[in-house]
N, C-alpha and C positions, 0 to 999 in steps of 0.2 A: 327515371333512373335514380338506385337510391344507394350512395355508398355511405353507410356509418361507421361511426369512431369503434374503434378496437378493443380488446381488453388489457390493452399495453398502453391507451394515450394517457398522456401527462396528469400530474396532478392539477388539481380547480384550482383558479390562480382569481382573487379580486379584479376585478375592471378597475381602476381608479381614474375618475374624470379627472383632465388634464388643467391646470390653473390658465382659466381661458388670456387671462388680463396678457400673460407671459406669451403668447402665442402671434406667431409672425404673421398668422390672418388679419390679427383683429375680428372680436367679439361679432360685429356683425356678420363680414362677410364667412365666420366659421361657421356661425349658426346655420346659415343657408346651406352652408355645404355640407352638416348633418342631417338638416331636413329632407334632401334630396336623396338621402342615403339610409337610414333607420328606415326598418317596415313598419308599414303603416299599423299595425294592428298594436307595436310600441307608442307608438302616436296619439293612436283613439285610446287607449286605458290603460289603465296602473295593474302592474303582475307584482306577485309575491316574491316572484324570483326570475331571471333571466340566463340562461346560461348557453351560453357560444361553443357549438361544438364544430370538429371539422368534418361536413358530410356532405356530401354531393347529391341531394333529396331534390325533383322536379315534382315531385309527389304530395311533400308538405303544402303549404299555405305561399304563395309567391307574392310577393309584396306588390303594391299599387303601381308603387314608385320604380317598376322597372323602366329604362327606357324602351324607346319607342321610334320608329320611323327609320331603324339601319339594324345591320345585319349581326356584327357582331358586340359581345362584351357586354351586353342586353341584361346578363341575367342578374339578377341581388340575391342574395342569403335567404332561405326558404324558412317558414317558421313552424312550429307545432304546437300546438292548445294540450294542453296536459291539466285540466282544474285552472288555478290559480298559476301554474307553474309555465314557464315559455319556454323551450327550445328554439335557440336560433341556429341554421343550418348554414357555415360558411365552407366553399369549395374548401376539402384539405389541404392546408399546410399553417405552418407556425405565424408566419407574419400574418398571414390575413386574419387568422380565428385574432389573436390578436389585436388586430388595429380594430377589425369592425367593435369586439368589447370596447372598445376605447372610445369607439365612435358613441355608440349607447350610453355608457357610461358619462361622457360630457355630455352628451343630447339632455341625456337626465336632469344633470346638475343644472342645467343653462337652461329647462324651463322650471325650474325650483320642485323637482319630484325626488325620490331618495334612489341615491345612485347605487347604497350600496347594494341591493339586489342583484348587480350585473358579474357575474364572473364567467370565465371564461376555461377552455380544456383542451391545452395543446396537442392539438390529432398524431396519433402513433403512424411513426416514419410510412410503416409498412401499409395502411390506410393511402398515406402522402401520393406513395411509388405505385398505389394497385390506381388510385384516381388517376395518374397521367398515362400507366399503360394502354388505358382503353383508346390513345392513339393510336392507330395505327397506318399507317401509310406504306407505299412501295417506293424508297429513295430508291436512286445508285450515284451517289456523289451528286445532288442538288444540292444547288443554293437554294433554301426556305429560309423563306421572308413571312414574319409572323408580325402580328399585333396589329397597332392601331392607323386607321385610313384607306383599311386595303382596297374594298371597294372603288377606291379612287386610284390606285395603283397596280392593280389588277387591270388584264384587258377586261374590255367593257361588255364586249362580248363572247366573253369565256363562263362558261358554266360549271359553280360552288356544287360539289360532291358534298355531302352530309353525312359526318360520322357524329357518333353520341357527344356531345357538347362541344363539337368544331365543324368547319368546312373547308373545301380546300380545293383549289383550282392550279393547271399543274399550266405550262405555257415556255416555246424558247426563247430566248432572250439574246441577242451575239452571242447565238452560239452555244449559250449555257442555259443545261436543264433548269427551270426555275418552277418551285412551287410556290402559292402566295396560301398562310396557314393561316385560320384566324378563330378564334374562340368565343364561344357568346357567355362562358364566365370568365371571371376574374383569373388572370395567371398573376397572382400581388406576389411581389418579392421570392421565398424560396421557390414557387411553385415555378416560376420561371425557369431556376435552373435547374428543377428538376425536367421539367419541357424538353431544354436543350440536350441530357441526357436521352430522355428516349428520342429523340430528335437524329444524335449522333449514334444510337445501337438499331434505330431504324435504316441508316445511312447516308446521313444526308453530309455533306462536306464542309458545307458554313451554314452561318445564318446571321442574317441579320435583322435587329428588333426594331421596327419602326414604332413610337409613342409618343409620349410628353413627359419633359424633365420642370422641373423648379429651376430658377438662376439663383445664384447666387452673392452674385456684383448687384448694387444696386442700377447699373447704368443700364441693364438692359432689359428691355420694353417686350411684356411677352408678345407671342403668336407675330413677331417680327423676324424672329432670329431662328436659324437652327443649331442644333447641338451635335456634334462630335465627339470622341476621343477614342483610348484605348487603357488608360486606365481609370479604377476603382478604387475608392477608400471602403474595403468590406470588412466590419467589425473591427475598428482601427489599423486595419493593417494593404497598403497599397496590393492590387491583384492588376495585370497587365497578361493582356492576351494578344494572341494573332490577328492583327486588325485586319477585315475582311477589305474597309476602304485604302489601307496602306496610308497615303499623306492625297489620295486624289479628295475626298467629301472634303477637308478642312483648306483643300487649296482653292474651295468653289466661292463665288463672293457671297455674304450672309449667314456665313459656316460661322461660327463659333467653337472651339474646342477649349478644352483644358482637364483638371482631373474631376472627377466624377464621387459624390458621396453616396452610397448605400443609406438609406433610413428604411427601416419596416414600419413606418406608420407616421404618415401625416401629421397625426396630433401628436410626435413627439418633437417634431420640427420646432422648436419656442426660442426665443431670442437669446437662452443661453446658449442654444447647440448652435444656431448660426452665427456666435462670437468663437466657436469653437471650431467653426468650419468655415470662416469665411472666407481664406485664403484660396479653397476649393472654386471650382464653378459651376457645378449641375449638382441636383440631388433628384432621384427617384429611389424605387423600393425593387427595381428587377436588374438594370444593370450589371452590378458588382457580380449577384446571383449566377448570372447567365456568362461573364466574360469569364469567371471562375472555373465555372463547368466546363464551356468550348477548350478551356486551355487543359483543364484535366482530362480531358477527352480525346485533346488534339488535333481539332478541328476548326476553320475558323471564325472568328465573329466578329459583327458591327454594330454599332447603333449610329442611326441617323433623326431625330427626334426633336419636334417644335418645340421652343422652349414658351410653354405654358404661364407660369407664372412667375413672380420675382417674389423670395422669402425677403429682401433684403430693405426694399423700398414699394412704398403701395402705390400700386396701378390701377386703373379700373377694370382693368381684364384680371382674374383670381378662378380659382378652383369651384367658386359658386356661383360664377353665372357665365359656365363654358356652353352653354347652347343662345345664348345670345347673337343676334342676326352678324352681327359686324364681325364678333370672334368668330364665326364660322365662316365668312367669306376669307377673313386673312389668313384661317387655316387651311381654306382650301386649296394660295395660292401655293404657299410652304408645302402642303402634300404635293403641287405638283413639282413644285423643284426639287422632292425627295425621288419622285417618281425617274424624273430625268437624270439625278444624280447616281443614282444607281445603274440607269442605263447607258451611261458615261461611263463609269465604272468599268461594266463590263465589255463595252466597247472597246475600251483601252489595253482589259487585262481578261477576255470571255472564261477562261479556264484556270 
């Protein structure tokens, strides 16, 4: 499947590697988490130029470094051989083309190559809207449950339908129709809420986004805690939607709530934006996205989501070593008490 950039997308914008020293990872553990992330073929040799466009290509060159061993969110950014010149192919929308330049461009810097070759071309809207139409599903007033863990929250013995770059298994739950949605690319930040739009002109009633947030207190210990709420700081400015859990998720013990920070990109998370947000307490790049949309929509939403990492204080669980045996047993326990929180939920309130 090959969707390319338009002749309306953005102008070429520089990548500029982010000053690693300033970064709430720390140098090491950010390293790792670009390695895991740049295709490989950035890795093995030096290009004359790199340039990040927004394209849904399974056609190009697929990187080494996809994961491996589960079902969804599998795929990374495709690439193309041009001479000397690289095209890299990221699902369309603004945030991700974006952050992955960003990604490259400090990979660069941090193993001493020259950065400035990386820029980047934010994908024309219309590009954005035509990549998430290729959803398509029969709601009538379902609850879909998308994103990360499904497999594990999903019945076990329900069988994944396969449309072009998702799958989707439909099942009742007290009562209510429930789809579980899930994606083997990236839905990073706008791409989110634009999901939830054809989500809600498909017809589905709510949704809620099960993944992983960042904390942002230093007190709390990821892949322990779950995350809550109902509002977002999107683009400075608070967005508050129809929360699908009402006050049931945050009244469950190990819930954590509070308000919610929008960022489009990891590497801009650095220790001045979290003196600037510390009073917050979660940060991801879909949230704000997605509870924005349900509410312009009128429809409603949740997120229920492991809190992953801490920007605030360093743990030895972070963003680069998330397939480590232990962090996946404590995640598995949290997916299941997502599992049962949700079916609590609707036990409570089916319709």
């Amino acid at each position: 499947m090959s969707l390319h950039p338009g002749p309306t997308a953005g102008a070429m914008q520089r990548a500029e590697p982010i000053a690693v020293d300033g970064h709430t990872m720390g140098p090491d553990s950010l390293l790792r988490y670009l390695q895991i992330k740049v295709h490989h073929l950035i890795q093995e040799q030096p290009w004359d130029s790199i340039r990040v466009v927004g394209a849904y290509d399974r056609q190009a060159v697929i990187s080494d470094h996809e994961k491996t061993g589960k079902l969804f969110n599998i795929e990374r950014p495709t690439a193309e051989v041009h001479g000397r010149d690289l095209v890299v192919n990221a699902y369309p929308g603004s945030d991700y083309v974006q952050h992955y330049g960003l990604i490259i461009a400090t990979y660069l810097a941090m193993t001493g190559r020259p950065a400035d070759t990386v820029t980047y071309q934010p994908p024309d809207p219309a590009v954005c809207d035509h990549a998430v139409r290729q959803l398509d599903l029969d709601l009538d007033g379902d609850l879909v449950i998308v994103g990360w863990g499904l497999t594990h929250l999903a019945p076990a013995d329900g069988v994944w339908t396969r449309g072009p770059g998702y799958a989707w298994q439909r099942t009742v739950l007290h009562g209510r129709a429930v789809v579980y949605l899930g994606f083997l690319h990236s839905i990073w930040g706008d791409v989110a809420g634009r999901v939830v739009a054809r989500l809600a002109a498909l017809g589905a009633r709510d949704v809620v986004y099960v993944g992983k947030v960042g904390a942002l207190s230093p007190d709390v210990e990821p892949n322990t805690w779950l995350a809550t709420g109902h509002t977002s700081l999107l683009g400075g400015t608070p967005v508050t939607w129809t929360d699908f859990f009402g006050d049931f998720a945050a009244g469950q013990q190990g819930v954590r709530t509070g308000v919610h920070v929008t960022s489009p990109s990891t590497l801009l998370e650095d220790r001045d934006w979290l003196t600037k947000h510390s009073e917050h307490a979660f940060v991801d790049p879909e949230i704000g996205p997605m509870g924005a949309t349900a509410c312009r929509e009128g429809i409603g939403f949740g997120y229920l989501h492991v809190i992953s990492n801490n920007l605030a204080r360093h743990y030895p669980a972070d963003l680069s070593n998330e397939r480590h045996g232990d962090v996946i047993r404590r995640r598995a326990v949290l997916v299941d008490q997502i599992r049962r929180t949700i079916a609590g939920r609707l036990a409570a309130q089916p319709n």
